[in-house]
C-alpha positions in Angstrom: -0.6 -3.9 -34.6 -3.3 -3.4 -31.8 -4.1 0.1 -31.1 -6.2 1.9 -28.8 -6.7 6.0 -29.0 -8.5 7.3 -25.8 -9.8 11.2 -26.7 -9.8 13.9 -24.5 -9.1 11.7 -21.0 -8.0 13.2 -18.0 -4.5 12.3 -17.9 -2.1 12.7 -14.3 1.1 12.0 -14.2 3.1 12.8 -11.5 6.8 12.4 -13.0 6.1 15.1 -14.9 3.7 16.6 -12.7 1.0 16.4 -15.4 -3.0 17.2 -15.0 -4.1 17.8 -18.2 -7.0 16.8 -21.0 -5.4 15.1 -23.7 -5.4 12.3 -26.3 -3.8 9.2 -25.7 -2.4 6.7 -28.4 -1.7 3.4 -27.3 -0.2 0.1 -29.6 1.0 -3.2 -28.8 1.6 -1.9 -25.0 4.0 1.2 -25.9 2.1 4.8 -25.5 2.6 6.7 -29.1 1.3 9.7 -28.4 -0.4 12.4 -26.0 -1.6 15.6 -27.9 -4.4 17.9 -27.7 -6.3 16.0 -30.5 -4.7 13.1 -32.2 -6.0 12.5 -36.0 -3.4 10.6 -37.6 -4.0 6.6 -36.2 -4.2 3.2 -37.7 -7.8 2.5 -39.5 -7.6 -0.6 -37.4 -7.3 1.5 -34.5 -10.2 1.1 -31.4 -11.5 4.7 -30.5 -12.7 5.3 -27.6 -14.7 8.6 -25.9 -13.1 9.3 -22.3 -14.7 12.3 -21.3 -14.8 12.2 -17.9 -12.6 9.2 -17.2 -8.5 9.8 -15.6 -5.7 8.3 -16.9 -2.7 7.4 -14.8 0.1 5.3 -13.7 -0.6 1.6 -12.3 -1.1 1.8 -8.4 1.9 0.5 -6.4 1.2 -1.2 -3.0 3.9 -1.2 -0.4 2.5 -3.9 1.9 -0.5 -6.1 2.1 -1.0 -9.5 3.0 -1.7 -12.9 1.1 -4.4 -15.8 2.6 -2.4 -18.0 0.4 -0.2 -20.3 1.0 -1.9 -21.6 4.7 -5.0 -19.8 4.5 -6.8 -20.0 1.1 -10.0 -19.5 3.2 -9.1 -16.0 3.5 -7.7 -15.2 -0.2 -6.3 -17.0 -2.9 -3.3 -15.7 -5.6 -6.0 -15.5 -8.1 -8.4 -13.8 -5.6 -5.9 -11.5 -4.5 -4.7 -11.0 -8.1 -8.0 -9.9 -9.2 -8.9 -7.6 -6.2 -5.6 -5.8 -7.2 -6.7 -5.8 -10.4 -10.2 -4.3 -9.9 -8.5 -1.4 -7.8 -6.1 -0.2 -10.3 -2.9 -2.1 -8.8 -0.7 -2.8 -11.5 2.3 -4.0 -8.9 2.1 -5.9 -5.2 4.5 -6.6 -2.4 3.3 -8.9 0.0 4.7 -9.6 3.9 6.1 -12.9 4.5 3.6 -14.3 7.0 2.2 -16.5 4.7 1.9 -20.2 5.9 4.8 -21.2 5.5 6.6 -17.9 6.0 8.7 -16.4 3.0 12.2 -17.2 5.3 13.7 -19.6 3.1 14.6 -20.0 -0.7 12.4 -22.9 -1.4 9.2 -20.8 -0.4 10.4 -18.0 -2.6 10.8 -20.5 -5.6 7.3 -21.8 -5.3 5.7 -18.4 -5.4 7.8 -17.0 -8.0 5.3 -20.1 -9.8 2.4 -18.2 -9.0 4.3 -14.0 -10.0 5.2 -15.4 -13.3 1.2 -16.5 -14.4 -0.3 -13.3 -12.5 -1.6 -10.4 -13.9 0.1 -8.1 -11.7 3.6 -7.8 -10.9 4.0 -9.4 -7.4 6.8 -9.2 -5.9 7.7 -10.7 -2.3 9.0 -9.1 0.9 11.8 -11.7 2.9 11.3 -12.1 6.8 13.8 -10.6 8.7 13.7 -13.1 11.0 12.9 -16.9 12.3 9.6 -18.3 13.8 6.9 -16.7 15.8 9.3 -15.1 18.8 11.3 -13.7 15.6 15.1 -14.1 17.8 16.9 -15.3 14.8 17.7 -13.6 11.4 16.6 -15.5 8.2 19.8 -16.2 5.5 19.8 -12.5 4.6 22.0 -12.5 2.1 20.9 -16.0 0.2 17.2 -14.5 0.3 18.5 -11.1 -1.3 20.0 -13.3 -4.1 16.3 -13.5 -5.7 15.5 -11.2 -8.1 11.5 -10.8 -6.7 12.6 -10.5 -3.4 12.1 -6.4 -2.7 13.3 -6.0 0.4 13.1 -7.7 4.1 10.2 -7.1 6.6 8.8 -8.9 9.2 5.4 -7.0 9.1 5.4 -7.1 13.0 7.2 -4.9 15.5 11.1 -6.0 15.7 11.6 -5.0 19.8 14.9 -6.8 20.2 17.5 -3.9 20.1 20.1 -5.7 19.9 18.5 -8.0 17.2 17.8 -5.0 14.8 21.0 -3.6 15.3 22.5 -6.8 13.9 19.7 -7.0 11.2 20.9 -3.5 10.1 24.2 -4.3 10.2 24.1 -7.3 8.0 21.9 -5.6 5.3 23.8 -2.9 4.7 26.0 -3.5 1.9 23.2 -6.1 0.2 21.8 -2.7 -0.8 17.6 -4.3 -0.4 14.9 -2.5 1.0 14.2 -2.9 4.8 10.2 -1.9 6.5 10.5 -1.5 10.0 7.2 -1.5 11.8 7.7 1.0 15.0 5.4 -0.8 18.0 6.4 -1.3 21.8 3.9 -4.5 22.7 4.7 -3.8 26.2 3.0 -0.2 26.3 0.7 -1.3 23.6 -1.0 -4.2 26.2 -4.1 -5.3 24.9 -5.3 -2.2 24.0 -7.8 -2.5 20.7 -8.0 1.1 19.8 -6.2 4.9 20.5 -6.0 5.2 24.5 -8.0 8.5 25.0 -11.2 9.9 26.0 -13.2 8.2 23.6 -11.6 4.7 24.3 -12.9 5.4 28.1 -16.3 6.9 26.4 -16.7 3.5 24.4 -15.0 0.9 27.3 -12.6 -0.4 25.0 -8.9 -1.0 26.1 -6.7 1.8 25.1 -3.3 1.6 23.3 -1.3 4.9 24.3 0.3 6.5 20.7 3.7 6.3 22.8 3.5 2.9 21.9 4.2 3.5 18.6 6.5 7.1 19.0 8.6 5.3 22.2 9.6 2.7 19.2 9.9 5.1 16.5 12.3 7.0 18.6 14.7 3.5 19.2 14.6 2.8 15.6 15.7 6.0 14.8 18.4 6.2 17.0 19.1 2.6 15.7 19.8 3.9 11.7 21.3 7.2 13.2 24.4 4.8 14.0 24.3 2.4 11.8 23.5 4.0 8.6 21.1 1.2 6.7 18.2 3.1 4.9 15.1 2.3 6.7 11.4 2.5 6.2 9.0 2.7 8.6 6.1 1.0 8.1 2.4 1.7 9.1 2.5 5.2 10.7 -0.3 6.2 12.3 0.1 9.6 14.9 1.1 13.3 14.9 3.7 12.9 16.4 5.1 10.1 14.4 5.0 12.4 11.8 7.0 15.3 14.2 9.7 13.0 14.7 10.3 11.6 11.3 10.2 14.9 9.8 13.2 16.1 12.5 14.7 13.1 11.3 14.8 13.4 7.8 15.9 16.9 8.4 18.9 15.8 10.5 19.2 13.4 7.0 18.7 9.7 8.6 18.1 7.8 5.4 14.3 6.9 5.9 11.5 7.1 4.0 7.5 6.5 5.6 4.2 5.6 4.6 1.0 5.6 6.5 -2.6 3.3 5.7 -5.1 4.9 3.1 -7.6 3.6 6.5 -5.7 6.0 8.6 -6.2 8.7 6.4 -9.9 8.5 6.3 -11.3 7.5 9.9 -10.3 8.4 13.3 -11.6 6.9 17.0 -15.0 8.4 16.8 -16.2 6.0 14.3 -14.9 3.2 16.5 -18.6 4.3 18.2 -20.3 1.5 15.7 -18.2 -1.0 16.9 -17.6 -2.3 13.5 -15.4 -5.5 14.1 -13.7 -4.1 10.5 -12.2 -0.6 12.2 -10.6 -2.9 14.6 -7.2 -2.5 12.9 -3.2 -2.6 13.8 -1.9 0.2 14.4 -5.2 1.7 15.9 -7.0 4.7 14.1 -5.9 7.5 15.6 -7.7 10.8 16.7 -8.6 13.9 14.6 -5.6 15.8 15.4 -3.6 12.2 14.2 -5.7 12.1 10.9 -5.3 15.9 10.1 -0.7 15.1 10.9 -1.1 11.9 8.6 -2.8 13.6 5.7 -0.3 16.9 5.8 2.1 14.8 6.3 1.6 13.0 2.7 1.3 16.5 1.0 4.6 17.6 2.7 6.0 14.7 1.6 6.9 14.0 5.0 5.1 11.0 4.6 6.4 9.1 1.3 3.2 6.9 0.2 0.0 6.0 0.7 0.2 2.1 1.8 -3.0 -0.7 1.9 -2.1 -3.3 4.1 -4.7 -5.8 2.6 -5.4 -7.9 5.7 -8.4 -10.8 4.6 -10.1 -12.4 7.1 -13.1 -14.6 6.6 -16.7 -13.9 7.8 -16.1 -15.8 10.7 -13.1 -14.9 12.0 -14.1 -10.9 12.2 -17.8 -11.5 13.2 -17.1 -11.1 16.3 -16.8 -8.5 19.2 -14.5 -6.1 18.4 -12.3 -6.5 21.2 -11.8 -10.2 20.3 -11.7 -9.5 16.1 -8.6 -9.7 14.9 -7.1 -6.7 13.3 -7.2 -6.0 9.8 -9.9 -5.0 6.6 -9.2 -5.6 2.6 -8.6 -2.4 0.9 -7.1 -3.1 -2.9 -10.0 -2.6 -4.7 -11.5 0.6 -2.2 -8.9 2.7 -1.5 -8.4 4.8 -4.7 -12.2 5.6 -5.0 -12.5 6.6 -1.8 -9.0 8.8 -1.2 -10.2 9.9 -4.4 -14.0 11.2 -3.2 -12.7 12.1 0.4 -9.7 14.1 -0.5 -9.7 15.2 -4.3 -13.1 15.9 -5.2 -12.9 18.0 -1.5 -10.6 19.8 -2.9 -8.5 18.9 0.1 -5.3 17.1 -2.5 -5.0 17.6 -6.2 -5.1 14.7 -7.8 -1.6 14.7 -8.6 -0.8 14.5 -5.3 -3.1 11.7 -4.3 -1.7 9.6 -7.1 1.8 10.3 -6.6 1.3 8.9 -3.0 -0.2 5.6 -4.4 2.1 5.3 -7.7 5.0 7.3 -7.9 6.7 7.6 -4.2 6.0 3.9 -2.9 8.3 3.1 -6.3 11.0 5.6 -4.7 10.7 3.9 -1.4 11.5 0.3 -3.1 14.0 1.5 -5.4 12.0 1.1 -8.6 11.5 2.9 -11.6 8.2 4.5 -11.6 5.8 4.1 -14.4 5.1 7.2 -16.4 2.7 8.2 -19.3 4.7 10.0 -21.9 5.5 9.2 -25.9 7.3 6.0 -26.2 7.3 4.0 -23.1 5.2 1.0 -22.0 1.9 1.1 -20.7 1.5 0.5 -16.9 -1.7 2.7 -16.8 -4.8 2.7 -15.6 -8.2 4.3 -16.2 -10.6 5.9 -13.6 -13.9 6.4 -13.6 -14.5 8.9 -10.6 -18.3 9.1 -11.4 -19.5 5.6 -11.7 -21.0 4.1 -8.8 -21.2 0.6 -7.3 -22.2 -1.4 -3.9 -19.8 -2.9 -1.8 -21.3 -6.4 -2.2 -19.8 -10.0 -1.8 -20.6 -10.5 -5.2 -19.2 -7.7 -6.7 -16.4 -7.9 -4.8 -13.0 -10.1 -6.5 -11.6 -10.7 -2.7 -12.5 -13.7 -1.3 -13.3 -11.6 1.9 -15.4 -9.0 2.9 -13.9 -7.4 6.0 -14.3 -4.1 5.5 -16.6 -1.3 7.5 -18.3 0.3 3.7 -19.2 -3.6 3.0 -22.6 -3.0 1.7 -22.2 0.6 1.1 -22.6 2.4 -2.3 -19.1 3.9 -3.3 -18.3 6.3 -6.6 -15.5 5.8 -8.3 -14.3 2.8 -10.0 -11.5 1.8 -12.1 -12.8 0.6 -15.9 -9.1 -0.3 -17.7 -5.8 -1.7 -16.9 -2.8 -1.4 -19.1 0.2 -3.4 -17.7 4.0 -3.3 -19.1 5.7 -6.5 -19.4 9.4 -4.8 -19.1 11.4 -5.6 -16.5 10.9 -2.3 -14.3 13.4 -2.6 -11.6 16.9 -0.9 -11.8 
């Protein structure tokens, strides 16, 4: 029997709302103990000091996107795999515009291929609909058949009323998941970052937040009649976050989940013209930053989402009106949450890893992974002190399209612990 006893690590778990120092016994996968000081193990047993280090569930990502299949350039499986790995992500949901999409059952056949060898759970969302106009609806029912299909998105903006009404309609009683992202193109233009003084100030083309909350608003009303439990993907204003609060009060069965990106940068950094803040939806303002990040506390806002978007060197060296939108994130968002919000004292830690483990599980109808006696590891350990450049080559992506690329970051993931149990209920 393989054991592992980690002494006096920081463990947070928020299923039972844990922050505590503790020692952790671990054999053949299965978590055998957490006490105060654990003397009784196997002689074969690997001991380890983790003064220091946090302890908590595997990371859960709601949305990101995959290079490959079509665009290997941008990010393999096994790149992707391993950027996931390196940032603590123990499970992955990826969009459907892959090339070709994930709209048919012999797509979904050849990637379960690639789920089954990973070393993360992977798991696929189904388009919602047909081609690039996106006027038909895929085979809703014969896609919700497979068992690593999580839900249906499009990961773009579904404007067709009539269309999503339908949609809604038909998923109803397959009982999947369904992410909605809430964006009017027609109000949006060609705007490349938040309409406002400083999108005048910088002589970039504004896209007005009533963009997003005009949509919002129709997709609400939408699930108000019909019923279908929604969530809405990719929020990004204040008063996104107004209006799905009012809506889960009048109890419209939604949950929400904004872009770790979102929570950390507003407009005025836009002032660099980094290609890599050039994102979808736009970074908002301060007052839009400050909504986003009560509005995870609250719970107002489910999760904490990455949207992994790889794009090669060429393809975002560019002007950043012309870049398209997007920046990786797997392996930089929990050191950086982490040093801009918990060691601020701003969230507990608790909080900040119940928006990245615990809720997104809620919002796909998983089970959640927990670290208590006698269930299977899907844990990861953090090490908030240890620092490291943001460097091609120490980098697992294939891509580097971020705006802390050659930046020094603290905080770093060290250990991953994944269960092989079929998690899903």
């Amino acid at each position: 029997m393989k054991s592992e006893l980690l002494q006096q690590v920081r463990v947070i778990d928020p299923v039972s709302n844990t922050d505590k120092v503790v020692d952790v016994l671990v054999a053949d996968g299965v978590i055998q103990a957490l006490q105060e000081n654990i003397s009784d193990y196997p002689t074969d047993t690997q001991v380890r000091s983790c003064r220091g280090l946090v302890l908590g569930p595997g990371l859960v990502d709601l949305y990101s996107h995959s290079g490959e299949p079509g665009f290997e350039e941008r990010e393999t499986w096994r790149s992707l795999v391993a950027s996931a790995t390196a940032g603590g992500f123990t499970r992955l949901h990826i969009l459907p515009d892959t090339m070709p999409a994930i709209d048919n059952l012999s797509v979904l056949t050849r990637l379960q291929q690639i789920e089954k060898a990973a070393a993360v759970k992977i798991n696929f969302w189904a388009a919602l609909t047909l081609g690039v106009k996106g006027q038909q609806m895929t085979e809703l029912a014969e896609l919700a058949s497979e068992s690593h299909v999580v839900g249906f998105a499009d990961g773009r903006a579904i404007e067709n009323l009539a269309l999503l009404r339908r949609l809604l309609e038909y998923i109803k009683p397959i009982n999947k998941s369904v992410a909605l992202w809430a964006c009017d193109s027609h109000l949006a233009g060609n705007g490349v970052m938040r309409e406002g003084t400083q999108s005048v100030r910088f002589g970039l083309p504004g896209n007005p937040a009533i963009a997003e909350t005009a949509a919002l608003v129709a997709i609400l009303e939408v699930v108000a009649a019909i019923g279908t439990p929604v969530h809405i993907m990719r929020v990004s204003t204040a008063r996104s976050v107004e209006l799905i609060q009012a809506a889960k009060a009048r109890g419209l069965p939604i949950t929400a989940s904004t872009t770790w990106m979102h929570l950390l940068r507003d407009t005025q950094a836009i002032k660099s013209y980094n290609p890599h803040l050039r994102l979808e939806p736009p970074l908002g303002n301060t007052v839009d930053v400050q909504a986003l990040r009560q509005g995870v506390r609250s719970g107002t806002i489910d999760a904490i989402a990455i949207d992994h978007t790889p794009y090669t060197y060429e393809e975002k060296t560019v002007a950043f009106a012309e870049a398209p939108p997007g920046a990786i994130g797997l392996e930089l968002a929990l050191p950086l949450l982490w040093q801009n919000l918990v060691e601020t004292s701003e969230w507990s830690a608790v909080e900040l890893w119940r928006s990245l483990s615990t809720y997104p599980t809620h919002c796909l109808q998983q089970r959640p992974s927990t670290i208590s006696p006698n269930t299977a590891a899907e844990m990861i350990l953090f090490d908030p002190q240890q620092k490291w450049a943001v460097e091609p080559q120490t980098l697992k992506s294939l891509s580097t399209n971020t705006p802390w690329l050659g930046q020094t970051l603290t905080g770093r993931v060290v250990q991953t612990w994944l269960s092989q149990e079929d998690f899903y209920s």
